[in-house]
Structure formats: C-alpha cells, structure tokens
N, C-alpha and C positions, 0 to 999 in steps of 0.2 A: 638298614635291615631290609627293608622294600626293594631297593636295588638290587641286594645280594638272590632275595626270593627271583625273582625276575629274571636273573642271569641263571638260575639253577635251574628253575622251568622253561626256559627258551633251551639253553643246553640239553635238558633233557627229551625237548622236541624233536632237535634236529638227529638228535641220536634213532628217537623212536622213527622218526620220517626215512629215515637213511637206511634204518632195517626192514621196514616196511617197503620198501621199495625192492627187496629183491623176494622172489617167488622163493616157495620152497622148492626141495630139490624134486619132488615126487610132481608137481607141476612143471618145471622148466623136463624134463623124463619124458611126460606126457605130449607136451609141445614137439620134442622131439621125435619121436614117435607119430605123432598126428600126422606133422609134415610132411617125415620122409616115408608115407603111404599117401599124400598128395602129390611129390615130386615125382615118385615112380610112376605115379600115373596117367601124369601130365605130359603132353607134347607140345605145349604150349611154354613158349622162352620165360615171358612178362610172368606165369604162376608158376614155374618151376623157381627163377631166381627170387621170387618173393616167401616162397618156403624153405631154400634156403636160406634167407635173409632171416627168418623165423627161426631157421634150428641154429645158426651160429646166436642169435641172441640169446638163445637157451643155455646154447654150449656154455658161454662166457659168463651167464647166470649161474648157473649150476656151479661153477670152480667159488662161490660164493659159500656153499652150502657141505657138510658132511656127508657120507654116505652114513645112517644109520648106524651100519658094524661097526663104525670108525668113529661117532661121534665124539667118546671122551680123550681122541687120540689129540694131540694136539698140531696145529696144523701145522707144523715142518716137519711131524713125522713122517718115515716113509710111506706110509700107505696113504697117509693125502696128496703127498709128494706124485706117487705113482697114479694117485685119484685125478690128481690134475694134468699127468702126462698123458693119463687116456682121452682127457675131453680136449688138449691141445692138438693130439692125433686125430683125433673127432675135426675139428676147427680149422688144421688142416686140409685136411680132404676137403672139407665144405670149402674151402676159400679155390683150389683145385676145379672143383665142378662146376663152380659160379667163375671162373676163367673161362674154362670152356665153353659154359654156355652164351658169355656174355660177345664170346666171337664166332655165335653161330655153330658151335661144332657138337649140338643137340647128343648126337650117337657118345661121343667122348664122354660129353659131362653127366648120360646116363650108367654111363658104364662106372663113372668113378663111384658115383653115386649108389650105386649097387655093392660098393667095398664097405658102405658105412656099417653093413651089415656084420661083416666080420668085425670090426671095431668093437661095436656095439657087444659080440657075443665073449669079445674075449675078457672086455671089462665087464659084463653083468658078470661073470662068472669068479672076478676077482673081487667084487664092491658088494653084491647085491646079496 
C-alpha cells in the first residue's frame, strides 16, 4: 500500500511540475510584446537576436495555453486549430528575422520584424 501511495504522489508531481513549467498565456502575450518594443529599438545584432530568442519562446509557450474565448473549446477545434496557425505565422516570421539578422543584414530583419505587427493585429482581433 506504501508503494502504491508513493507512485500516486510521485505521478502526481510530475504532472504538477510539467504544468508548472509552462507560463500562462497573458504572461508569455506580455513577453511578446516586451520584446518586440525592445527589438525595434535596438540596432544592436547580440539584443535584437536575444529578443527574438524571447518572443519565439513565448510564441511556442503560448500554443500550450487557450485563448480565454476559446477555453472550453476543445483543442482540435477549429478555433485552437486557427489559435495555433497564428502563433506558427508569429514563429515563422521570428525564425525569418533572426536569419537576417544572424548574416548581418540588420535593415532586412528590421523590416520583417515590423510585419509582426500585422500578425499580431489580425489574431488579437480573432482570439482576444
């Protein structure tokens, strides 16, 4: 019976540890956001690729988490479906501008980086 206690509280740890470890969605939003008003403003390679190194870890956080409107949806419905295509498109781009910037071509990977804006306006307007 000790054993069985044991294996129920250990199991039930790593469950709680493994949830615990992803941000909610309104934190990993925020991170995103933070950064890309650090990236834009930086002309600096080393802190621009480090902010987006910040918002793709958001991005790929966040495909963890429900939008609110959506939360009793179940996750292969469409609207998480479509939840998770906008932060792929997100993730995209990021991976895009961290090319650019990683071979010097600063002007480029500002410029992509300036699109996340519309990304961002078309899913707040779907999700939020």
């Amino acid at each position: 019976m000790r054993k069985q206690m044991m294996a129920i509280a250990t199991v039930a740890l790593l469950g709680w540890s493994a949830h615990s470890l992803a941000a909610d969605l309104e934190t990993d939003m925020d991170t995103l956001s933070d950064n890309y008003s650090k990236i834009l403003k930086t002309d600096d390679k080393a802190e621009f690729l480090q902010g987006l190194g910040k918002m793709r870890e958001a991005a790929e956080d966040a495909k963890k988490s429900k939008p609110p409107k959506f939360a009793s949806k179940p996750d292969n419905s469409p609207e998480i479906q479509d939840f998770h295509k906008g932060l792929d498109t997100l993730i995209g781009q990021i991976d895009k501008a961290s090319g650019y910037a990683k071979s010097g071509n600063m002007d480029e990977a500002k410029k992509e980086a300036e699109g996340f804006k519309a990304t961002r306006n078309a899913n707040h307007k779907k999700f939020k």
